[in-house]
Residue, then its C-alpha position, 0 to 999 in steps of 0.5 A: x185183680x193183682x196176685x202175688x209177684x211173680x219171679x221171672x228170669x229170661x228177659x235179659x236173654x232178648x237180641x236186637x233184630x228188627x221186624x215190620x211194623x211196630x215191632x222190634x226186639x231189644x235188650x230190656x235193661x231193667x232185666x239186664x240189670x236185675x234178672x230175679x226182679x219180682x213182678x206183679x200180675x194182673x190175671x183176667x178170669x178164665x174162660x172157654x175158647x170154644x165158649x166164645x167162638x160158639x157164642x159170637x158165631x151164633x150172635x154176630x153179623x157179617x158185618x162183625x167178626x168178633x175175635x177177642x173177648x173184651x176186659x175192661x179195666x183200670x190199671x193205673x200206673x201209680x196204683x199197680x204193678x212196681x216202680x224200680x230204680x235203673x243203674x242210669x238214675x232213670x225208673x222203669x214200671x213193669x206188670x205182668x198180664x196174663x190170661x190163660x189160652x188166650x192165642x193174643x193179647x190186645x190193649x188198649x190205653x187211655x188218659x196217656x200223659x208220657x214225656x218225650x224221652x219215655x217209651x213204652x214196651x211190650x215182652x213176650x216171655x215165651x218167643x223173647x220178642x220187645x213190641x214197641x217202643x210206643x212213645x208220645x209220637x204214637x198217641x192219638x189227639x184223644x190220648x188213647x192207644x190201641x196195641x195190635x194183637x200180640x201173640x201169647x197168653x203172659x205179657x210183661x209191660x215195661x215203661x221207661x222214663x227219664x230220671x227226672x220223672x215222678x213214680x207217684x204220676x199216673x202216665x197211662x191206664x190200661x182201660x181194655x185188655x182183649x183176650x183173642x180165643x180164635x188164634x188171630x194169627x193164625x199161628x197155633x191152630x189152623x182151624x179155629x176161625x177158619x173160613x168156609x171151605x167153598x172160598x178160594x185164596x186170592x192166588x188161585x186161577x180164578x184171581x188171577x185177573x185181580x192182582x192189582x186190586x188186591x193189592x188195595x185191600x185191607x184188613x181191618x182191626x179194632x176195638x169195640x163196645x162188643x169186643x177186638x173184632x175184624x171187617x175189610x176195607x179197600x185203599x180207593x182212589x180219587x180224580x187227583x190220582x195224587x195218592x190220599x190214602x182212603x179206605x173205602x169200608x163199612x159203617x161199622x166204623x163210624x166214629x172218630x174214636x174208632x177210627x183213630x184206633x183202627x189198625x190196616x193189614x195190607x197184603x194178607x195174602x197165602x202166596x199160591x192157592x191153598x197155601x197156608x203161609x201168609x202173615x200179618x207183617x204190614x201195617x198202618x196204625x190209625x185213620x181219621x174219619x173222613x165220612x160217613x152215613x148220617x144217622x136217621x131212620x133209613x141208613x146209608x152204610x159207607x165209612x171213608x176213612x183216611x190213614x194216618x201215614x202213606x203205605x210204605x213202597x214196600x207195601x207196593x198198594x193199588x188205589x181201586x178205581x170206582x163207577x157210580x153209575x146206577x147199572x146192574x151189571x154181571x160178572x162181579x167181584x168180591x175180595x175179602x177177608x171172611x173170619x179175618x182169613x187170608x185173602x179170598x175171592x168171590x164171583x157171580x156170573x149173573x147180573x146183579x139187582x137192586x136191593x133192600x136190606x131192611x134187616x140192617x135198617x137202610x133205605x129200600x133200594x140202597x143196595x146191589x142184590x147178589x143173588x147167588x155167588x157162583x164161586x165162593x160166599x162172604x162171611x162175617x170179618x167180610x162186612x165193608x169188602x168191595x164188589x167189584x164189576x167186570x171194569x175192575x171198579x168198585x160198585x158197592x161195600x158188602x152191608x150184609x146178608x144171608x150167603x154161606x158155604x153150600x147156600x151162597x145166596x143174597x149178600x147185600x152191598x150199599x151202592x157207591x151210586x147212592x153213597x155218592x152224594x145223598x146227604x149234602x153235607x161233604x162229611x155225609x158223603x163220597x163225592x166231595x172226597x173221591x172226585x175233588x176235581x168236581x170233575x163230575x165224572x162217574x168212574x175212574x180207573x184205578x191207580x198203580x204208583x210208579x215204582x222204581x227201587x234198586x239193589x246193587x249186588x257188587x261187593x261194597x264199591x267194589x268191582x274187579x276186572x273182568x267181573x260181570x255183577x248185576x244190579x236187580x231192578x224191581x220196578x212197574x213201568x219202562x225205565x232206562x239205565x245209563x252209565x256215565x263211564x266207558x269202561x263199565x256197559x250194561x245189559x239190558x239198557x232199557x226194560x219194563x217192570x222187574x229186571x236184572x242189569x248186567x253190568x261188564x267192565x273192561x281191563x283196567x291198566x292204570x289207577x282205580x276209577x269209579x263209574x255212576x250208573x243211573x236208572x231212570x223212569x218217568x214220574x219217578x225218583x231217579x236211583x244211582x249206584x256208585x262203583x268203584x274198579x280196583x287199579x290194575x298194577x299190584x301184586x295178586x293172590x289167588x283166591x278159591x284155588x283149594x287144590x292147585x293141581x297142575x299149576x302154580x302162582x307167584x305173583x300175577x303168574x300163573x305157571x302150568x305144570x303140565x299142557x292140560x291147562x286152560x284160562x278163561x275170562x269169567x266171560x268165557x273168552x280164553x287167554x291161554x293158547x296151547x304150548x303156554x308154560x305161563x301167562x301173566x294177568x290183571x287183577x281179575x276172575x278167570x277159570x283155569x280148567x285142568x285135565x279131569x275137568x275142574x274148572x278152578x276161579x281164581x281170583x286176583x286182587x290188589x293187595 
């Protein structure tokens, strides 16, 4: 229900840095211009945290981690909040959304009808954070868009549209508001939807084998008719190793509606063991639906899914590889996300059997039985993770079962070798998708992309005499480097994965040159980085020279005051010999080591 407005007056307090994702903060200009606008709000009935997290606890599976309660509603545009008139003749409509304890806030959006030039933002009044913009260019075919979580209780909606626009028009409906009572984040409780204390993080000794698969998992979160909830996925690949992004899941996603809502989390992950420092900064928003179990009496229990866009390179993904054949093996793996946590790990030793997990309605025999785990369990938010065998390739997606921490016995996992082709129809199917080849094989290793990226750390262009810099290679295969000049060598020439280039230039006696440095890799993009070295016939001046004790400088010379003087290249080769009274240089870095051991840079440029 709307209640009266509400005066508020920090928004136009907001900077301008970006953050992953969807996520900006900007300059609201409608508070810029007017910061005692009253806004009306929209505030959802109070409810109990601890309430919820019993209740969804004591009546969900493992293949639903509920963690946010939904609100259904119909805020138009035209009927709630206000419309007001920017200094640029432009409109923007804003309402305040509260609903009080909640550690997040998600939307969802529907009958969206926006003009290009308009664009939608989310603020937090609290952390002075702008989410968005969200614009036609983020809209599904269906018209709908789902808002990841956003931390805080109080949300301010602000949508800008062009002069030309009509206020009377409704351009979206806000039909589900999401009130997270767990902390999603994980931000403001460090209990509240914590997973079993028998789990270990993904980075403690016993993942340390699976650091490549991990980097294929995902959370994923979504909308349903039951509330915002979370389940695991992975990023599969498929005999063309031409980088599809495929997520392998549950069926827990089974509609093209859903899909096209779902959010992915890459790389949720606490960086060492028992850590307590992951964060929720890489995502993809939206997938189609490309296949999933036919509906009939007996289920199957697999969803493939593809995303709407390819993971950033900075997301550095894995493609898991997958076997299809029906043997029951031991010494198997289960990465996942139990109660939306970080990532975690799971082993059993023993072989696994086969199984019918006739709770959840499927065929008999359609599923690989774990019949203890000797490392941790899998909980609910672990629905849809992957089972790994001891080839590093997945066998099966968790369906369900019975393990907790302290009785981690008989989990379920629907079997890849029955997902595979049992439905003829290829959007009732795995094969026509992972194995597009009809290659008819039945396993295949997974895929790492070939990465390859720079970053120089000279000044600029820049690069003096004598200067020794670096360009930090980050990379997963053999690469080379070559320069293109003589005066400029490198240091190492040729190296595997990540590494530092050093890079060591000769004097330069004439006019300023450049060099092109090329590092190169098989199967990818070749990155250059241009320098530029300083002619070596200006006047100098000294740089970082505090005390100037027993010298002096004018000009390129440095004239010693006493014999206790020294100078050195930065590469440690000494200039000076004993009896100098002063010694001319080129532009350059050098040391100048006195009597009570200080070594002094100094250095000298063109002016």
């Amino acid at each position: 229900m709307i209640k009266q407005p509400l005066k508020l007056m920090f928004i136009f307090l907001l900077g301008g840095i970006c953050l992953t994702g969807n996520t900006q903060i900007r300059k609201s200009e409608v508070f810029k211009n007017d910061s005692s606008i009253l806004i009306p709000y929209i505030e959802l009935p109070t409810v109990s945290n601890d309430s919820l997290t019993q209740y969804y606890d004591n009546n969900t599976t493992k293949n639903t981690f509920i963690f946010a309660k939904n609100f259904p509603q119909n805020i138009k545009t035209n009927s709630s909040g206000i419309w007001v008139k920017n200094k640029d003749n432009s409109y923007s409509w804003l309402l305040n959304v509260k609903s009080k304890s909640a550690f997040s806030l998600n939307f969802t959006l529907g009958n969206i009808v926006l003009l290009q030039e308009s664009k939608l933002y989310i603020l937090n009044s609290k952390s002075k954070k702008t989410y968005g913009p969200f614009s036609s260019n983020t809209i599904s075919k269906d018209s709908t868009l789902f808002i990841e979580p956003i931390s805080g209780d109080e949300l301010v909606f602000e949508l800008d549209v062009p002069s030309n626009s009509n206020s009377k028009n409704n351009y979206f409906s806000i039909v589900n508001i999401g009130h997270d009572f767990r902390d999603f984040y994980k931000i403001n409780s460090i209990k509240r939807g914590k997973s079993g204390s028998c789990e270990h993080d993904i980075n403690c000794g016993i993942g340390l084998d699976w650091q490549k698969e991990k980097q294929s998992i995902v959370e994923i979160v979504f909308p349903s008719n039951v509330g915002t909830q979370s389940i695991t996925g992975t990023l599969i690949n498929n005999t063309s190793n031409n980088k599809l992004p495929y997520i392998l899941t549950t069926k827990g996603i089974k509609d093209s509606k859903t899909a096209s809502s779902a959010i992915f989390y890459f790389n949720y992950e606490n960086s060492s063991c028992q850590a307590s420092d992951a964060v929720k900064s890489q995502f993809i928003s939206g997938s189609d639906l490309i296949a999933t179990s036919k509906d009939t009496t007996a289920l199957l229990d697999f969803t493939l899914l593809r995303l709407k866009s390819n993971p950033q390179d900075v997301f550095s993904v894995y493609y898991s590889g997958w076997s299809i054949n029906n043997i029951k093996e031991n010494n198997i793996v289960a990465l996942h996300h139990p109660k939306g946590d970080p990532l975690k790990i799971s082993y059993s030793k023993d072989a696994i059997l086969d199984g019918s997990f006739t709770d959840g309605g499927c065929m008999k025999n359609s599923h690989w039985q774990i019949a203890k785990w000797d490392t941790g369990a899998t909980e609910a938010g672990s629905g849809g993770c992957p089972l790994f065998n001891s080839k590093h390739q997945i066998i099966g997606t968790l369906t369900g079962g019975y393990a907790i921490c302290g009785n981690a016995i008989n989990d379920y996992f629907a079997k890849l070798y029955k997902s595979w082709d049992y439905f003829s129809d290829s959007t009732n199917q795995l094969k026509c998708w992972l194995d597009p080849l009809n290659s008819g094989v039945t396993e295949l290793l997974g895929y790492e992309p070939i990465m390859l990226k720079v970053v120089s750390k000279t000044s600029g262009s820049n690069f003096d005499q004598h200067l020794q810099d670096t360009i930090e290679v980050t990379s997963n295969t053999t690469w080379n480097a070559t320069s293109n000049a003589t005066w400029l060598t490198l240091s190492p020439s040729t190296s595997t994965n990540n590494a530092i280039i050093i890079l060591t230039a000769t004097t330069n006696t004439g006019n300023a040159r450049t060099a092109t440095v090329t590092i190169s890799a098989t199967g990818a993009i070749s990155q250059t980085v241009t320098l530029t070295q300083a002619d070596g016939t200006g006047t100098a001046i000294a740089i970082e020279n505090t005390e100037k004790k027993g010298y002096h400088i004018i000009g390129n010379t440095v004239y010693f005051d006493n014999g206790d003087i020294s100078i050195y290249t930065i590469l440690g080769q000494r200039l000076s010999t004993i009896g100098d009274k002063s010694i001319t240089l080129q532009s350059g870095i050098y040391i100048i080591q006195t009597s009570i051991g200080t070594d002094k840079i100094v250095l000298f440029r063109n002016q």
